[in-house]
N, C-alpha and C positions, 0 to 999 in steps of 0.2 A: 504494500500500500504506500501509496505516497506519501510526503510528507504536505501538511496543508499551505499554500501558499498565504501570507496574509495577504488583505485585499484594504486597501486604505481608498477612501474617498476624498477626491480632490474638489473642493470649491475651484471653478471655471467661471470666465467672463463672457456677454454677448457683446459680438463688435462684428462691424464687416470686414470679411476678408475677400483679397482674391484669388477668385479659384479656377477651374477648369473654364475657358475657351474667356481668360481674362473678364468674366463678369466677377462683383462685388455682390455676394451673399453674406445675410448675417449667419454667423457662426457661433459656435461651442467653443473658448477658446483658456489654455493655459499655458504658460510659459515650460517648456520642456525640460525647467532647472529641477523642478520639481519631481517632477515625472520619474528622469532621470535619475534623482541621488536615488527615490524609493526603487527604482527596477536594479541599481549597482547595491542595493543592500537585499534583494531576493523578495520583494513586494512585489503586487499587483496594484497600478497604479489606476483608478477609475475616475475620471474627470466628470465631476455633477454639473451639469445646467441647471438652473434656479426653479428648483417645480417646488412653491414649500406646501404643496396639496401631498408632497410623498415624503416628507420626510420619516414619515415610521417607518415605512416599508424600506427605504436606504439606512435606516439604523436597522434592520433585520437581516442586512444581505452584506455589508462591511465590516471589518475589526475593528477600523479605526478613524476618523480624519485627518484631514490637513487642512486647514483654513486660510489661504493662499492672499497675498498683496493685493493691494487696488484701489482704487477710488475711497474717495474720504466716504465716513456714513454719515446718512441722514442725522441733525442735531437731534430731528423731532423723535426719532427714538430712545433720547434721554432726556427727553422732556427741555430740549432748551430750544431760544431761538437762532437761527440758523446768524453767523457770524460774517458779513462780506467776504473776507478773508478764505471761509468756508469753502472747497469747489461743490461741483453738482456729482451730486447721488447718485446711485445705481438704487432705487427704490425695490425692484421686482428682488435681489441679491441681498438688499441690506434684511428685507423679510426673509423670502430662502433660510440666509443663513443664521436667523437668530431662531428660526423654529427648527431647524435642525440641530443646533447647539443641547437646546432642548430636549430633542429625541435622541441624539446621542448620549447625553449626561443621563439621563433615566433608564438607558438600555446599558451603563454601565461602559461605554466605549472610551477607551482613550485618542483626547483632540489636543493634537500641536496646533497653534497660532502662529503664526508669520507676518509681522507687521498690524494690516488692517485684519487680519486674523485674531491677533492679541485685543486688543479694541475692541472688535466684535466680540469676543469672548468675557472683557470685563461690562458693553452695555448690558449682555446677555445674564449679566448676574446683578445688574440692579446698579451698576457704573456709570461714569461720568467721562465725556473725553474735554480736553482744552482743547479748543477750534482753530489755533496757531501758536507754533512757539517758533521762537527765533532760533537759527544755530544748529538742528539737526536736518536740514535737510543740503545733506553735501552728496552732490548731485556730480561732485568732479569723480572719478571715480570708485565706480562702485562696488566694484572688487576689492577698494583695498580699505584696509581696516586700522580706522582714519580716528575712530574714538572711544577712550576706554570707560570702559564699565566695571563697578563691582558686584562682584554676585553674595548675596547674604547668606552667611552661615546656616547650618541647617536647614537648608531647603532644598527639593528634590533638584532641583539646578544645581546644588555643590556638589551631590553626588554625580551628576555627567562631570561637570566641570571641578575637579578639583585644586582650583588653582583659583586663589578666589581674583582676583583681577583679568578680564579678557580684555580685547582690541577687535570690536567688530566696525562695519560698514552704519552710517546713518542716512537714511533716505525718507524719513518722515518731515510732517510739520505741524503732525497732531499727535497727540501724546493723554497717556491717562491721566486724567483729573481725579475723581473722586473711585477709592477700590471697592470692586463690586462685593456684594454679600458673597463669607467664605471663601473668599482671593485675597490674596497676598503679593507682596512684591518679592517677587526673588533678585531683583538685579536696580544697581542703579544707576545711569550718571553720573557723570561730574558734579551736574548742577541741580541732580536730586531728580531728574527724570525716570520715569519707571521704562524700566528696560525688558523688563521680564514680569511675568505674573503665572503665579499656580494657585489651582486648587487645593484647599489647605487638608482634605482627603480623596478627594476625586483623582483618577488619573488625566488630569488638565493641564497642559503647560503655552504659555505663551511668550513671545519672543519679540521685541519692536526693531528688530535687524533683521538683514534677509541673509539668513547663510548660506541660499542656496547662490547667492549671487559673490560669495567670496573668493578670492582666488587660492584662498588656503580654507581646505573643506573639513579641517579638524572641527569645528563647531556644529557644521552639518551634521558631521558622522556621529558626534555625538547627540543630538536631538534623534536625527533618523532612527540609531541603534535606542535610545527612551523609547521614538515612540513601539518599534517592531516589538521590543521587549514589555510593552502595555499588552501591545494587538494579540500575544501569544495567549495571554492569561485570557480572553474575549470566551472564548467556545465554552469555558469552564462556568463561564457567568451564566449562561444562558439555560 
């Protein structure tokens, strides 16, 4: 018998692309950084389009998520009013994935966060985001890992990371404000920025760097290897 593969579900974006005989159709779309570390760590990688009418049924058929970059969210899902500064939502996605957060956390699944992943994960629990900050969004290269971070003593982030100081990538400009019920900061800034956040028992972790975009993939492998080592224990839940 074989061994089971794990099956992680990737949050996707709708945008047009082009495609066969150069027409512009909208498509299903994720960046292949993703994709990629999960298939080089022995995953199946499933990219979700925003249907949040199926979220149960997508927490019945995966181990685990990944809550992938993108567009800032809607204020109005934490209750504030929308900032100038603010860009425009993905409304059908920012739904999608806050009921799915939902049906995964209740079916017991473990969800890595990545950037707007982490964010969604802290309004998902009753959080706040600040609508701009100055200074993290360094857009000059993105690969290189440009600002350091401390990761807080016991917390499930020191055990990937044993080395409490990293050096990741900053590509944000919104950042957590208030921490949602049962979240915690695992990581901080310099200037007191939340870097990271876990579930303070859930298998939850979130991340405001993209490691999938670093050119030194030590940080990745250790998130990716969390999250497969969550996905294993999944079948036992159920």
């Amino acid at each position: 018998m074989r061994p089971k593969v794990p099956v992680v579900g990737v949050t996707g974006f709708h945008d047009e692309a082009v495609l066969h005989a150069g027409g512009r159709y909208r498509s299903v779309m994720c960046e292949t950084a993703y994709t990629d570390a999960l298939r080089a760590h022995g995953a199946l990688a499933v990219v979700l389009p925003a249907n949040p009418g199926h979220v149960a049924a997508i927490a019945e058929v995966v181990d685990a998520l990944l809550l992938t970059g993108g567009p800032d969210i809607s204020p109005a899902r934490y209750g504030h009013p929308r900032d100038p500064r603010s860009h425009q939502a993905d409304e059908l996605r920012d739904e999608f994935e806050l009921a799915l957060i939902g049906a995964a956390h209740a079916a017991g699944l473990p969800i890595l966060g990545v950037c707007r992943g982490m964010q969604m994960i802290n309004i998902a629990f009753g959080g706040t985001l600040a609508q701009h900050v100055e200074g993290h969004l360094l857009t000059d290269g993105a690969a290189d890992p440009v600002q350091p971070i401390t990761v807080e003593a016991g917390r499930r982030l020191h055990a990937a990371f044993p080395d409490p100081v990293l050096a990741v990538n900053s590509l944000h400009h919104q950042a957590v404000a208030t921490i949602g019920e049962d979240l915690t900061a695992a990581a901080r800034a310099l200037d007191g920025t939340v870097e990271a956040l876990e579930h303070v028992s859930a298998p939850i972790l979130g991340v405001q760097w993209h490691p999938e975009k670093l050119a030194d993939d030590t940080t990745q492998n250790a998130l990716m290897t969390w999250l497969l080592s969550q996905a294993a224990a999944v079948p036992a839940l159920r």
